[in-house]
Residue frames as a rotation matrix with the C-alpha (Angstrom) as fourth column:
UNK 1
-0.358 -0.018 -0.933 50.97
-0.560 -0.796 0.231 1.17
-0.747 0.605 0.275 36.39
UNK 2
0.695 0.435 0.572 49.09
0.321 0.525 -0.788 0.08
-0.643 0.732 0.225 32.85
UNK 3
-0.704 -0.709 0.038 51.65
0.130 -0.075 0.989 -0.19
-0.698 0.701 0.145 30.12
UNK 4
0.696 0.702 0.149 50.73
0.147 0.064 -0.987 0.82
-0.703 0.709 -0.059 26.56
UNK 5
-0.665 -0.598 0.448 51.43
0.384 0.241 0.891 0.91
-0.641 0.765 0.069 23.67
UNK 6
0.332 0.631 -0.701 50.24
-0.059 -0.728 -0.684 3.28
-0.941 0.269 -0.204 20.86
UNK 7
-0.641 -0.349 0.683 50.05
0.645 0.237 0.727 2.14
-0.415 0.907 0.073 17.09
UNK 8
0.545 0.746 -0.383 49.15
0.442 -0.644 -0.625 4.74
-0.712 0.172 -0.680 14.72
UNK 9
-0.197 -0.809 0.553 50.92
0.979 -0.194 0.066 6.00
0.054 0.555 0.830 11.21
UNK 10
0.342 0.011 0.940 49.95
0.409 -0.902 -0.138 9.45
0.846 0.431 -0.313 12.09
UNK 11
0.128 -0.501 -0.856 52.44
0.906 0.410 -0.105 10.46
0.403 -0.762 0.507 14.28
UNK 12
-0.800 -0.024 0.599 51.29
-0.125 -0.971 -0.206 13.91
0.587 -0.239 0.774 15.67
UNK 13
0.565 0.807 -0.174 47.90
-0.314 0.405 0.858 11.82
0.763 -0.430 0.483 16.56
UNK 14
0.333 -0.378 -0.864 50.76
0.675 0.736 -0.062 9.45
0.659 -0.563 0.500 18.61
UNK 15
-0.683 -0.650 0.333 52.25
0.304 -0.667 -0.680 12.50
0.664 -0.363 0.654 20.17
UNK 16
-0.608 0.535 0.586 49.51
-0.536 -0.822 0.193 13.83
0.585 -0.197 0.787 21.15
UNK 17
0.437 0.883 -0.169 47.53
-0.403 0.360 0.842 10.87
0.804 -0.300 0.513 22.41
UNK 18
-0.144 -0.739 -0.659 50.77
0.682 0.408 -0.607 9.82
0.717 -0.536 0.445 24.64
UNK 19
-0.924 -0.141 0.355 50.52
-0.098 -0.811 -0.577 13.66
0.369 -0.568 0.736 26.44
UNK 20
0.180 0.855 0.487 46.44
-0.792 -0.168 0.587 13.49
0.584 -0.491 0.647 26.98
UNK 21
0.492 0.565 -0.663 46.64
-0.059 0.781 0.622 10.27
0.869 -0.266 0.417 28.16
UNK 22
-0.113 -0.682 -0.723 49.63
0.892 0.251 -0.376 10.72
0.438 -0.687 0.580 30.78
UNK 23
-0.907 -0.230 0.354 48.68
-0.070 -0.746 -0.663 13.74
0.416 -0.625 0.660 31.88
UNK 24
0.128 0.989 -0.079 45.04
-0.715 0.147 0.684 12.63
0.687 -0.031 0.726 32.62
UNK 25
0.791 0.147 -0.594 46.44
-0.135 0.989 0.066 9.35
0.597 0.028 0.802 34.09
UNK 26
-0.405 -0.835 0.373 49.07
-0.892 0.451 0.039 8.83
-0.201 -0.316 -0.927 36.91
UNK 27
0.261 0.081 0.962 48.18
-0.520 0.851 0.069 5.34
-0.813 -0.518 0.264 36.96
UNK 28
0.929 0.225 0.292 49.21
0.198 0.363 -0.910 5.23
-0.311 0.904 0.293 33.12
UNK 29
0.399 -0.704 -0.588 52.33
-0.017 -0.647 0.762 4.74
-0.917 -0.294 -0.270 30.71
UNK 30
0.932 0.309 -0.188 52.89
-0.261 0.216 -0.941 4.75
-0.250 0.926 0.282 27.64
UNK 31
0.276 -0.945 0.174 55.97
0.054 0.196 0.979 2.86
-0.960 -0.261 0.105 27.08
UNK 32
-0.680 -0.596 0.427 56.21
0.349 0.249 0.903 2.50
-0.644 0.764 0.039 23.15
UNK 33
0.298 0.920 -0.254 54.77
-0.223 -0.192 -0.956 3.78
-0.928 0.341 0.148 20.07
UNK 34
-0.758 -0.576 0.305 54.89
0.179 0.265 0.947 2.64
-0.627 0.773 -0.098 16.54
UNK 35
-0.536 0.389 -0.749 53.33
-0.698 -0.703 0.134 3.63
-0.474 0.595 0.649 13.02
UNK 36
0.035 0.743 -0.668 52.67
-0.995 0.088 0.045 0.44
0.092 0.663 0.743 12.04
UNK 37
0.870 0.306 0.386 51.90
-0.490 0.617 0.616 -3.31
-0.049 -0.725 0.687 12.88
UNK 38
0.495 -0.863 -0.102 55.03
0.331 0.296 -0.896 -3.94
0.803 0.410 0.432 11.49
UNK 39
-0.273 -0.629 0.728 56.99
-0.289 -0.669 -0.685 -1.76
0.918 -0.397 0.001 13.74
UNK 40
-0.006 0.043 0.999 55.16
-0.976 -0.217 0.004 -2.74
0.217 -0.975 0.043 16.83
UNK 41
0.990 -0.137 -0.012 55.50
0.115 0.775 0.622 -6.70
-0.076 -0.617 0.783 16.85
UNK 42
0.363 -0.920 -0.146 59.18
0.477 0.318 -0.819 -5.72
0.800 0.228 0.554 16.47
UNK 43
-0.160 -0.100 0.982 58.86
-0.879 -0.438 -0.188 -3.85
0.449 -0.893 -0.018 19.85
UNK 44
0.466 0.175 0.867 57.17
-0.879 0.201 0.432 -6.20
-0.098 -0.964 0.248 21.29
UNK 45
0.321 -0.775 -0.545 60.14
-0.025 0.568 -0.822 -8.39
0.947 0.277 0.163 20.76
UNK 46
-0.532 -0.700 -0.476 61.64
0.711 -0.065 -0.700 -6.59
0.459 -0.711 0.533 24.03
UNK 47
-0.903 0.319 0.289 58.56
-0.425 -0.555 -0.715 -4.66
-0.068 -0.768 0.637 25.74
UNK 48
-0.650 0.749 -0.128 55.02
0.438 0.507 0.742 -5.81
0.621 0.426 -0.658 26.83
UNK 49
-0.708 0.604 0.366 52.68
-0.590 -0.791 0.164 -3.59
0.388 -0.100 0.916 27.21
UNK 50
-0.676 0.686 0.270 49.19
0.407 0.653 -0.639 -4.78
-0.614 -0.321 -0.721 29.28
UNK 51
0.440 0.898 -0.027 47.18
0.324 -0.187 -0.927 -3.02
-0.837 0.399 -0.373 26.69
UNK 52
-0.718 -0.691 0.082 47.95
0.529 -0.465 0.710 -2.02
-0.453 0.553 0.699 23.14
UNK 53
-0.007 0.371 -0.929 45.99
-0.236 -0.903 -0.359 1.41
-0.972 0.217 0.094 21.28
UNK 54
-0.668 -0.698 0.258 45.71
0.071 0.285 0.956 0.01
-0.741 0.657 -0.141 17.55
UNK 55
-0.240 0.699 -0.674 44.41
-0.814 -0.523 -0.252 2.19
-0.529 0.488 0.694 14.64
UNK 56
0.700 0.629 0.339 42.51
-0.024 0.495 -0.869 0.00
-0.714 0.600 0.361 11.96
UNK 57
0.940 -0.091 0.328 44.13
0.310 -0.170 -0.935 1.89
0.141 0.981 -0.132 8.60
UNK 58
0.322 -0.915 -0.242 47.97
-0.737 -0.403 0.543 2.12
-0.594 0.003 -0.804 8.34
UNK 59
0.267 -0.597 -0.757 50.57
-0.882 0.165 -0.441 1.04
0.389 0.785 -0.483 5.45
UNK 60
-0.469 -0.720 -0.512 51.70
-0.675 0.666 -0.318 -1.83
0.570 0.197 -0.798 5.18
UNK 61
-0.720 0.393 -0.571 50.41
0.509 0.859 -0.050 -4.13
0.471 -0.327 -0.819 8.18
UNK 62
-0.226 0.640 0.734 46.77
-0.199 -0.768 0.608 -2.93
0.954 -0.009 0.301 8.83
UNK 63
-0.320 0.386 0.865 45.24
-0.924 -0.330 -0.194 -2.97
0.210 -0.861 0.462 12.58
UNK 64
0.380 0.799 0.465 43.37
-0.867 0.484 -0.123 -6.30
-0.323 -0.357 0.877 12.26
UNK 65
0.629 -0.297 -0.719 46.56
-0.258 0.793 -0.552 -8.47
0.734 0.533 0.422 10.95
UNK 66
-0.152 -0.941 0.301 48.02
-0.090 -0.290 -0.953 -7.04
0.984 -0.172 -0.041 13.54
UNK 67
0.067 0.280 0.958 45.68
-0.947 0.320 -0.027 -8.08
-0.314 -0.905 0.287 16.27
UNK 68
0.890 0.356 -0.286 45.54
-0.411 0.897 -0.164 -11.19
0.198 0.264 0.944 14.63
UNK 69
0.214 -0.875 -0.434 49.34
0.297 0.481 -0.825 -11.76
0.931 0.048 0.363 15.08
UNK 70
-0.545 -0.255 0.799 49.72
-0.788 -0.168 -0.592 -9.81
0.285 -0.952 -0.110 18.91
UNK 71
0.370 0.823 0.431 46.79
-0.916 0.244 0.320 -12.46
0.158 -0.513 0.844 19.75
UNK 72
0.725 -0.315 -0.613 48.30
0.086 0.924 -0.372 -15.75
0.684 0.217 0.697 18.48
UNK 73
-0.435 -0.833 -0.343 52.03
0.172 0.297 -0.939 -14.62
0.884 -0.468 0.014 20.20
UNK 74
-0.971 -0.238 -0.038 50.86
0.131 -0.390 -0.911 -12.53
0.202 -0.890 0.410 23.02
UNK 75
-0.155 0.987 -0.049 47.40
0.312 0.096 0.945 -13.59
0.937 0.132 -0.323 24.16
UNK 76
-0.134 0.426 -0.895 48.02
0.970 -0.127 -0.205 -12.06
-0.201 -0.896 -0.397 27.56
UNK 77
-0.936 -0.312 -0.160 48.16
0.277 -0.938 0.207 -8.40
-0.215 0.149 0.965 25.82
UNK 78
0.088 0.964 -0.250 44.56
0.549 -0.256 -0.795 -6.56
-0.831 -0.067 -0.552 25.78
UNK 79
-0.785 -0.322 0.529 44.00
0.571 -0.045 0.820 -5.40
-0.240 0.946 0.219 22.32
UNK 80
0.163 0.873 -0.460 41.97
0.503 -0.474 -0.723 -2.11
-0.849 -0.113 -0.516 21.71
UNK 81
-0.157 0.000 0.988 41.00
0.964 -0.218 0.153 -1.11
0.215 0.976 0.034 18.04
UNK 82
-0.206 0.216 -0.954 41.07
0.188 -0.948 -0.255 2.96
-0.960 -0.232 0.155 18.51
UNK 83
-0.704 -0.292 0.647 39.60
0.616 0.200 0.762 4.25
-0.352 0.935 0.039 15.15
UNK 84
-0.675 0.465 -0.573 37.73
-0.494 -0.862 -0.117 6.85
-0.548 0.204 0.811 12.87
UNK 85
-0.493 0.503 -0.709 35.65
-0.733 0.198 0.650 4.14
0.468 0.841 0.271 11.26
UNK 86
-0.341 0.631 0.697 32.52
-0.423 0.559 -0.713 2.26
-0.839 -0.538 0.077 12.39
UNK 87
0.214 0.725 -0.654 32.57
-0.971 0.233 -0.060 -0.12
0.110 0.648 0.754 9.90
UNK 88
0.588 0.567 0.577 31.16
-0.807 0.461 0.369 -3.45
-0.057 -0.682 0.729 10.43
UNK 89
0.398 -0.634 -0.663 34.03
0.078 0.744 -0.664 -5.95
0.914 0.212 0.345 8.51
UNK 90
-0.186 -0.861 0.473 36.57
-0.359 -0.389 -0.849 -4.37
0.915 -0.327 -0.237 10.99
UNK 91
-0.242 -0.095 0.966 34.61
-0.965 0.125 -0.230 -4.74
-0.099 -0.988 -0.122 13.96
UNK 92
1.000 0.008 -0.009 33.69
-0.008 0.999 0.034 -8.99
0.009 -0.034 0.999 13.06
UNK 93
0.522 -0.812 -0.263 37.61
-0.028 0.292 -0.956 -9.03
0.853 0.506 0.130 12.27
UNK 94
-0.612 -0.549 0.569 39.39
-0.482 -0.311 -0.819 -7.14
0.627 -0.776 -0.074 15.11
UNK 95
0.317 0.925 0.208 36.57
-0.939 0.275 0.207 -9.63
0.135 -0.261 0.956 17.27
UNK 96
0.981 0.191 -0.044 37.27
-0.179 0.963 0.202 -12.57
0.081 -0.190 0.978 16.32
UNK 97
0.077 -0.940 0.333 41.21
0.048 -0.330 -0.943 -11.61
0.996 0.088 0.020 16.22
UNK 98
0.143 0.009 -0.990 40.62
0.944 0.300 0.139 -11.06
0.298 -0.954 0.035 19.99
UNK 99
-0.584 -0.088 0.807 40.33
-0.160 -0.962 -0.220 -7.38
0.796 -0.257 0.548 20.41
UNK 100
-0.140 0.595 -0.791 38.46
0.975 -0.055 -0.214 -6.24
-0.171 -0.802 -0.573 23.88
UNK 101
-0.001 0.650 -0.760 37.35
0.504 -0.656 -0.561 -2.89
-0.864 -0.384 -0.327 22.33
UNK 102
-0.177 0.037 0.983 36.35
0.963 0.213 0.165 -0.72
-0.204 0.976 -0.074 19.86
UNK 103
0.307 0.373 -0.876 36.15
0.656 -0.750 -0.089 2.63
-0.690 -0.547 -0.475 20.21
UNK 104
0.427 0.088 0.900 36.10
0.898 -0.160 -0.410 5.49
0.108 0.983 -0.147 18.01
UNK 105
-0.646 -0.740 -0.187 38.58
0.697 -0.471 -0.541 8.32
0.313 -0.480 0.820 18.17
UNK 106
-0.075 0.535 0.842 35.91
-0.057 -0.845 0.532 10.96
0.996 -0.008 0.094 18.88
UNK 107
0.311 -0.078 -0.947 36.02
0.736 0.650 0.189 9.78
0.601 -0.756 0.260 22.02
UNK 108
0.831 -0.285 0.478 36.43
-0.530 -0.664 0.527 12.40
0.167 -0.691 -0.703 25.18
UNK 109
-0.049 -0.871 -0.488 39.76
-0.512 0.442 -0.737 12.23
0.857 0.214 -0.468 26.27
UNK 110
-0.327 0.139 0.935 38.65
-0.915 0.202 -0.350 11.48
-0.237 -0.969 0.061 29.92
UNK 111
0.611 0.657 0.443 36.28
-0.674 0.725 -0.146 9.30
-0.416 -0.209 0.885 28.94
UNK 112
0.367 -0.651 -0.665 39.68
-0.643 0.339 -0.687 7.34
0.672 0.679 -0.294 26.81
UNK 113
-0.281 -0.566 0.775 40.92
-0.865 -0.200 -0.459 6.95
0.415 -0.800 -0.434 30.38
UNK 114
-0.138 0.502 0.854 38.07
-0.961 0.142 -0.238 5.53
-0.241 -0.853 0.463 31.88
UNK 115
0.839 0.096 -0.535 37.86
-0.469 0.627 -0.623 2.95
0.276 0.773 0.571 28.95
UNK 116
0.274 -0.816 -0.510 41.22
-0.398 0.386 -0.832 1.84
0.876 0.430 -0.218 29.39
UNK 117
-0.586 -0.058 0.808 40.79
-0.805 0.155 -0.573 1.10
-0.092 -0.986 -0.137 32.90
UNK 118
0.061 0.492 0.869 38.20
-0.813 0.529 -0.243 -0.95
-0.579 -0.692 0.432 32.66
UNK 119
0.485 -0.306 -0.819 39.77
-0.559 0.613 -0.559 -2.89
0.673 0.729 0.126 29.84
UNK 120
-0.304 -0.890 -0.339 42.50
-0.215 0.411 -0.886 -3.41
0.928 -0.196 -0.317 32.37
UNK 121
-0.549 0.434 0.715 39.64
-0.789 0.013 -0.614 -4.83
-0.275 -0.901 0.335 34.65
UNK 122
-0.772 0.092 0.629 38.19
-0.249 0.867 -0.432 -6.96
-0.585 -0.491 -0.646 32.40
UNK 123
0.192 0.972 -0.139 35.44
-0.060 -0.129 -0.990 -5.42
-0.980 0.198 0.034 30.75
UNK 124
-0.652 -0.338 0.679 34.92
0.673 0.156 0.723 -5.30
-0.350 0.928 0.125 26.85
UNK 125
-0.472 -0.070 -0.879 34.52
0.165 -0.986 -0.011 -1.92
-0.866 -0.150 0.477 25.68
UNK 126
-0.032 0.470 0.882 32.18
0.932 0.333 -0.144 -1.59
-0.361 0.817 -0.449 22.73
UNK 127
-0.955 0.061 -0.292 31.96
0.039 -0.944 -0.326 1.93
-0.295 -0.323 0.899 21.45
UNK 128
-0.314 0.925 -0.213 28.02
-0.369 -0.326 -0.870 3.35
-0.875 -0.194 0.444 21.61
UNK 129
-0.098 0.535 -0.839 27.47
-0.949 -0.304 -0.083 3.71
-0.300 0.788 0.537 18.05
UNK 130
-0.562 -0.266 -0.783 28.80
-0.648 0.731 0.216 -0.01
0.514 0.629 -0.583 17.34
UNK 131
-0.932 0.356 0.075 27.02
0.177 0.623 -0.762 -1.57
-0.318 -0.697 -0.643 20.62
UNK 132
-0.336 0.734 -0.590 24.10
-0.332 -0.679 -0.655 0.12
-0.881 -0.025 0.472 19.33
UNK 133
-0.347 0.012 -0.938 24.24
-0.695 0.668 0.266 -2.36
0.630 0.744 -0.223 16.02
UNK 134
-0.939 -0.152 -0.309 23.37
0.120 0.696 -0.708 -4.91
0.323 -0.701 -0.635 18.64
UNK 135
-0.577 0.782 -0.237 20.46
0.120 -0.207 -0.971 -3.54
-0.808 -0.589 0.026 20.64
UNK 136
-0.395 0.601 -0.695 18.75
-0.740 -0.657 -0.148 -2.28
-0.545 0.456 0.704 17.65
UNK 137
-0.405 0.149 -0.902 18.67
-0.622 0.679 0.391 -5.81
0.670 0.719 -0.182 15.82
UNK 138
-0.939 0.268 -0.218 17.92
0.340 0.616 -0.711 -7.27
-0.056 -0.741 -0.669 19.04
UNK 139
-0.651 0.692 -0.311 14.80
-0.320 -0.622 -0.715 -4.90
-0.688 -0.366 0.626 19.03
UNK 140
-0.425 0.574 -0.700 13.79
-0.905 -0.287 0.314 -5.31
-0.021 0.767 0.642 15.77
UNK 141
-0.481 0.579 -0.658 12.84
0.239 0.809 0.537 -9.24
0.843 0.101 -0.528 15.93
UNK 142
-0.791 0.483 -0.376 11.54
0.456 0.055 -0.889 -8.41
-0.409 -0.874 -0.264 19.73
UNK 143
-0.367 0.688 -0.627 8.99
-0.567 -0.699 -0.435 -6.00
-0.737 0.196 0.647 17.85
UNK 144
-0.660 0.013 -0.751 8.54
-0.583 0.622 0.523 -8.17
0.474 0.783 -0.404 14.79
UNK 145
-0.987 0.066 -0.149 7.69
0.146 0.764 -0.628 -10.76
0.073 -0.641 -0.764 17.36
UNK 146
-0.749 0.515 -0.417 5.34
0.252 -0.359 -0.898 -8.80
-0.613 -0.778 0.139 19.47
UNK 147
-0.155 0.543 -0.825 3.36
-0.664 -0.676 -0.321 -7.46
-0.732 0.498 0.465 16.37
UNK 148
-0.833 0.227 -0.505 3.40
-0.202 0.725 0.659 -11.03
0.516 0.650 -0.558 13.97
UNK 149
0.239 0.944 -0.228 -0.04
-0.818 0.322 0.476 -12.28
0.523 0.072 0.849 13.97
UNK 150
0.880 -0.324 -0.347 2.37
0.291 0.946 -0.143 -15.86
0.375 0.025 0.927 14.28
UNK 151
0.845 -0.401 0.354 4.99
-0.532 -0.564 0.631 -15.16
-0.053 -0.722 -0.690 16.24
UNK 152
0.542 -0.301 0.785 6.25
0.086 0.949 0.304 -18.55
-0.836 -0.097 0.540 15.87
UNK 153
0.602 -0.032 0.798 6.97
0.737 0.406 -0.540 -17.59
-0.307 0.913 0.268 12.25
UNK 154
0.831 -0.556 0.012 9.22
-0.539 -0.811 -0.228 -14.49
0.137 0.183 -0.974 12.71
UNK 155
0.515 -0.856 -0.036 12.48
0.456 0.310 -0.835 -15.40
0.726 0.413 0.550 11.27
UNK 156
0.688 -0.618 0.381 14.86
-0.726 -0.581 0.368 -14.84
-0.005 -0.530 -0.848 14.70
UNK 157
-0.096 -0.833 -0.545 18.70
-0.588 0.489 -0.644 -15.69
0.803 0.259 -0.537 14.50
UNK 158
0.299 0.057 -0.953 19.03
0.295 0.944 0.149 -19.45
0.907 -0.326 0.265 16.58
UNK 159
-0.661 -0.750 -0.032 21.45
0.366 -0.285 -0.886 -17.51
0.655 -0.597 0.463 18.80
UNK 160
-0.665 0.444 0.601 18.67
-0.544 -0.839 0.017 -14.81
0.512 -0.316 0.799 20.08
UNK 161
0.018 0.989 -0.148 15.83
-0.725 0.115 0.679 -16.83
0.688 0.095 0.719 20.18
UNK 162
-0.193 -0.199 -0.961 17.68
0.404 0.876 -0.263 -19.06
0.894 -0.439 -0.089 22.31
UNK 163
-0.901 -0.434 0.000 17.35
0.197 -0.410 -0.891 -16.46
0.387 -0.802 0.455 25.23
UNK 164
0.113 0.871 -0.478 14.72
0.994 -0.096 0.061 -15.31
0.007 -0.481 -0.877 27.44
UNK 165
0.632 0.630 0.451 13.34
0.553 -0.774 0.307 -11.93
0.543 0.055 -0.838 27.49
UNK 166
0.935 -0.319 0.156 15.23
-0.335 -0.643 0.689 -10.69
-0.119 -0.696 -0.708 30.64
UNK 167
-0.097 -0.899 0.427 18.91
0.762 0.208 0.613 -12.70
-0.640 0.385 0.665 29.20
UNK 168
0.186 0.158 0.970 18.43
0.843 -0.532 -0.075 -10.64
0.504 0.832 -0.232 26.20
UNK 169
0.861 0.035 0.507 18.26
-0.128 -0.951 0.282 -7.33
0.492 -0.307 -0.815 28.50
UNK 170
0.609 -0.781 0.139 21.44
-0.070 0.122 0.990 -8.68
-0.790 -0.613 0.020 30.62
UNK 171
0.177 -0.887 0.426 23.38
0.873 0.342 0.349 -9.20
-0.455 0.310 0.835 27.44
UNK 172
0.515 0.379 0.769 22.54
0.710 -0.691 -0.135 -5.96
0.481 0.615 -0.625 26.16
UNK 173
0.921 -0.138 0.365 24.03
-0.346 -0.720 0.601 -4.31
0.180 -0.680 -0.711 29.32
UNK 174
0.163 -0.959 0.230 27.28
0.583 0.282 0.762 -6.41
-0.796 0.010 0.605 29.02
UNK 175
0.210 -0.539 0.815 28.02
0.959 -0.047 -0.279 -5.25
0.189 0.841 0.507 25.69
UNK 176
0.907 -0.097 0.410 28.06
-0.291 -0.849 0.441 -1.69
0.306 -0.519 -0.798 27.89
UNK 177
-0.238 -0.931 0.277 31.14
-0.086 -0.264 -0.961 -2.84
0.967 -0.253 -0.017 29.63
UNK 178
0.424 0.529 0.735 29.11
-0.788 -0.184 0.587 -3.30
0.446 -0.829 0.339 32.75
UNK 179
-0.455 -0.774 0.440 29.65
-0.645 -0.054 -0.762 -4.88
0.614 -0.631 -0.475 35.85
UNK 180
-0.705 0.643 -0.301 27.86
0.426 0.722 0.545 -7.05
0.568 0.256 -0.782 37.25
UNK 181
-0.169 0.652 -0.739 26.54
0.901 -0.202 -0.385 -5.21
-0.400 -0.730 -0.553 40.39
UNK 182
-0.689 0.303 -0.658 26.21
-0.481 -0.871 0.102 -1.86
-0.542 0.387 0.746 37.71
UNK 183
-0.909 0.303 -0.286 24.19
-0.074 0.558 0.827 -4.49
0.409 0.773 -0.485 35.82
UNK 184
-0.500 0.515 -0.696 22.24
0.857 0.410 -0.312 -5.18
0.125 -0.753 -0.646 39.00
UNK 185
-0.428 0.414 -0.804 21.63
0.128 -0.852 -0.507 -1.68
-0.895 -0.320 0.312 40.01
UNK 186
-0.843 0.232 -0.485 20.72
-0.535 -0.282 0.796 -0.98
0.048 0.931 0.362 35.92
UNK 187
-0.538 0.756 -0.373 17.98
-0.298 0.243 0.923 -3.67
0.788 0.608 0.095 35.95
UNK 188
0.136 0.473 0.870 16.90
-0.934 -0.232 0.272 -3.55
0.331 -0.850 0.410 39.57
UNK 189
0.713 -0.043 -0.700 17.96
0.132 0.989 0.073 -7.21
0.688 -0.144 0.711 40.30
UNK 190
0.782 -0.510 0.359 20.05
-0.200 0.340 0.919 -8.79
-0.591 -0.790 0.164 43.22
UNK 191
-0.040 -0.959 -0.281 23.91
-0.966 -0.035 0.256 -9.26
-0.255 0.282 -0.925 42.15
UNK 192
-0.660 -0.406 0.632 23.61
-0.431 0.894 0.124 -12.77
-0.615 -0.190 -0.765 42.18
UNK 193
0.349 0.902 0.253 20.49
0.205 0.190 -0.960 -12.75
-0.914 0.387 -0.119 40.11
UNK 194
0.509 -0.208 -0.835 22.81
-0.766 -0.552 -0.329 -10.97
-0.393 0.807 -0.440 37.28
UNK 195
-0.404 -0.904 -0.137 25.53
-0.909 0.381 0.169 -13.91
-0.101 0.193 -0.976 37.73
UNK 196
-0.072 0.445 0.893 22.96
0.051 0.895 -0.442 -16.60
-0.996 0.014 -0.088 37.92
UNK 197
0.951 0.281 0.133 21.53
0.159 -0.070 -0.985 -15.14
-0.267 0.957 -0.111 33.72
UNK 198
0.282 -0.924 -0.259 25.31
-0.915 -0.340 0.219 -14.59
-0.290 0.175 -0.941 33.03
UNK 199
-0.260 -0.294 0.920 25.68
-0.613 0.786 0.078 -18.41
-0.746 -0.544 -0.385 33.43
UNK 200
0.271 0.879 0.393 23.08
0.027 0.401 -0.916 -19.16
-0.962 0.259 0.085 31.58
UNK 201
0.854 0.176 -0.490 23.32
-0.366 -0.467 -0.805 -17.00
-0.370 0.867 -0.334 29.01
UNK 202
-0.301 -0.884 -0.357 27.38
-0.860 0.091 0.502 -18.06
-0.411 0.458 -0.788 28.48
UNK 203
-0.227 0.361 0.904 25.59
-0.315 0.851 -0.419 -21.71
-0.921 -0.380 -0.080 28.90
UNK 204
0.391 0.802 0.451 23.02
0.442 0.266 -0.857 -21.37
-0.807 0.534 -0.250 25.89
UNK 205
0.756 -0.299 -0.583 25.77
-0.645 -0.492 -0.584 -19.35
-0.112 0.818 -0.565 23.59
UNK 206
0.944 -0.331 0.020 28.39
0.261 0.780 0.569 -21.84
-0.204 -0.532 0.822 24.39
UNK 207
0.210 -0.907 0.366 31.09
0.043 -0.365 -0.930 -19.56
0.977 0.211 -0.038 25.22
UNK 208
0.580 -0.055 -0.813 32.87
0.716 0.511 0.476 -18.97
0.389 -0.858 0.336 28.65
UNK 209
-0.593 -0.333 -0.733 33.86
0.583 -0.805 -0.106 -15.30
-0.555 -0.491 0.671 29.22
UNK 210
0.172 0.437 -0.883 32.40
0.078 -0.899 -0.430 -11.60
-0.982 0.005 -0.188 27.88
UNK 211
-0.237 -0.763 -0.602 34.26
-0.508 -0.431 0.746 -11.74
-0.828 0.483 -0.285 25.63
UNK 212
-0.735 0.551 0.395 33.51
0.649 0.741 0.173 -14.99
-0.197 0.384 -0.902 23.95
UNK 213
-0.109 0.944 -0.313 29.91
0.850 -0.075 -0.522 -13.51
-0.516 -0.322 -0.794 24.29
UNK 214
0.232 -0.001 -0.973 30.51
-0.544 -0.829 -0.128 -10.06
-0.806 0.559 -0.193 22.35
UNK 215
-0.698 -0.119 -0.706 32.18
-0.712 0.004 0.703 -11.47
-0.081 0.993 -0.088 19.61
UNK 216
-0.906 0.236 0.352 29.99
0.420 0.609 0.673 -14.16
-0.056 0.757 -0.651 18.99
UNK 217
-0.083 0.925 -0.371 26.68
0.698 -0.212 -0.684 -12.12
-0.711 -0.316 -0.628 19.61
UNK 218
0.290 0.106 -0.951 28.04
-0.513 -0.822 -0.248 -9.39
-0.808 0.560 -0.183 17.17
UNK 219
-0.809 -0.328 -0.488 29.29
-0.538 0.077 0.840 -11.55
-0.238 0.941 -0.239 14.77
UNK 220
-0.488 0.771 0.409 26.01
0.741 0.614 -0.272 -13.35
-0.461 0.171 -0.871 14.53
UNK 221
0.562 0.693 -0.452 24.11
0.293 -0.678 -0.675 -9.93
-0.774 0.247 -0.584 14.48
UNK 222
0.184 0.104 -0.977 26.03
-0.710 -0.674 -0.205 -8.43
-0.680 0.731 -0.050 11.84
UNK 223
-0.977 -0.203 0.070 26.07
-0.088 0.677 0.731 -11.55
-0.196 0.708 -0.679 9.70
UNK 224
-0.274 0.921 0.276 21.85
0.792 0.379 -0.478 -11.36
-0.545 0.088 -0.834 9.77
């Protein structure tokens, strides 16, 4: 079973996201909920959840002090920012705090599920609109590029420019949450061809998981 845990100060949202998710989910449970970050490192005193559900905005201790403190005690606990706001402080904070997702509550509830599985696989869960801050800034120096008289002389961030053409398109498809062999099948490459530019790519960002890689790729892009 996947433990959770569900922080939120609107507690009809908490009700309500405890029932979709368990009735959607045998494989799910929601052991604890709490209104606020207060309230839930004093749970997790005496429960540990493998994932915790934590809004952004709530009294007293907000969402991102509160990953910042579940990370420091409890760095095996998977930390997903659920929220009604795509804005960009939050997601560099709740990042570099160690969150593995972002997702906005609009969110299908199915598709909540499916998310929370593959958190509790590994993956780092961007939500569209925010992954989509990424790709587009990636685009815009690729075009820039492609269309400077001087290429040489378009202003790209150290990070980017460090990649190759077809790294760039593999990191683009991580920040999906992909797999590697959904990576493969996405850009028509051999599995091992995905894990060879994975390597690389962790290589030439010096970091050493997905994770690593998201936050420092987004905090780079939304700092340009």
């Amino acid at each position: 079973m996947i433990k959770l845990m569900l922080v939120d100060d609107q507690k009809l949202l908490l009700k309500s996201l405890k029932r979709v998710i368990e009735s959607l989910a045998d494989d799910m449970t929601v052991i604890a909920t709490a209104s606020n970050g207060n309230e839930a490192l004093n749970l997790l005193q005496t429960m540990h959840p493998d994932i915790i559900l934590l809004d952004v905005r709530m009294p007293g201790m907000d969402g991102v002090e509160t990953a910042r403190q579940v990370s420091e005690s409890y760095p095996d606990i998977q930390i997903v920012m659920l929220t009604t706001f795509d804005d960009d402080d939050y997601i560099k904070e709740a990042l570099k705090y160690g969150a593995v997702g972002y997702i906005l509550k609009d969110i299908e509830p199915v598709e909540l599920v499916s998310c929370i599985r593959a958190i509790d696989s590994g993956s780092v869960l961007i939500s569209q609109s925010i992954a989509s801050k990424l790709f587009s800034q990636i685009q815009h120096f690729e075009k820039a590029k492609e269309h400077s008289s001087d290429p040489e002389e378009v202003s790209i961030p150290p990070w980017l420019k460090s990649l190759s053409p077809r790294e760039r398109d593999v990191l683009k498809v991580i920040a999906k949450g992909m797999t590697n062999q959904q990576i493969a099948d996405q850009l028509f490459i051999a599995e091992q061809t995905v894990r060879n530019h994975v390597s690389i790519i962790y290589s030439k960002l010096g970091v050493h998981n997905r994770i690593s890689t998201m936050q420092m790729a987004l905090n780079a892009n939304l700092n340009t």
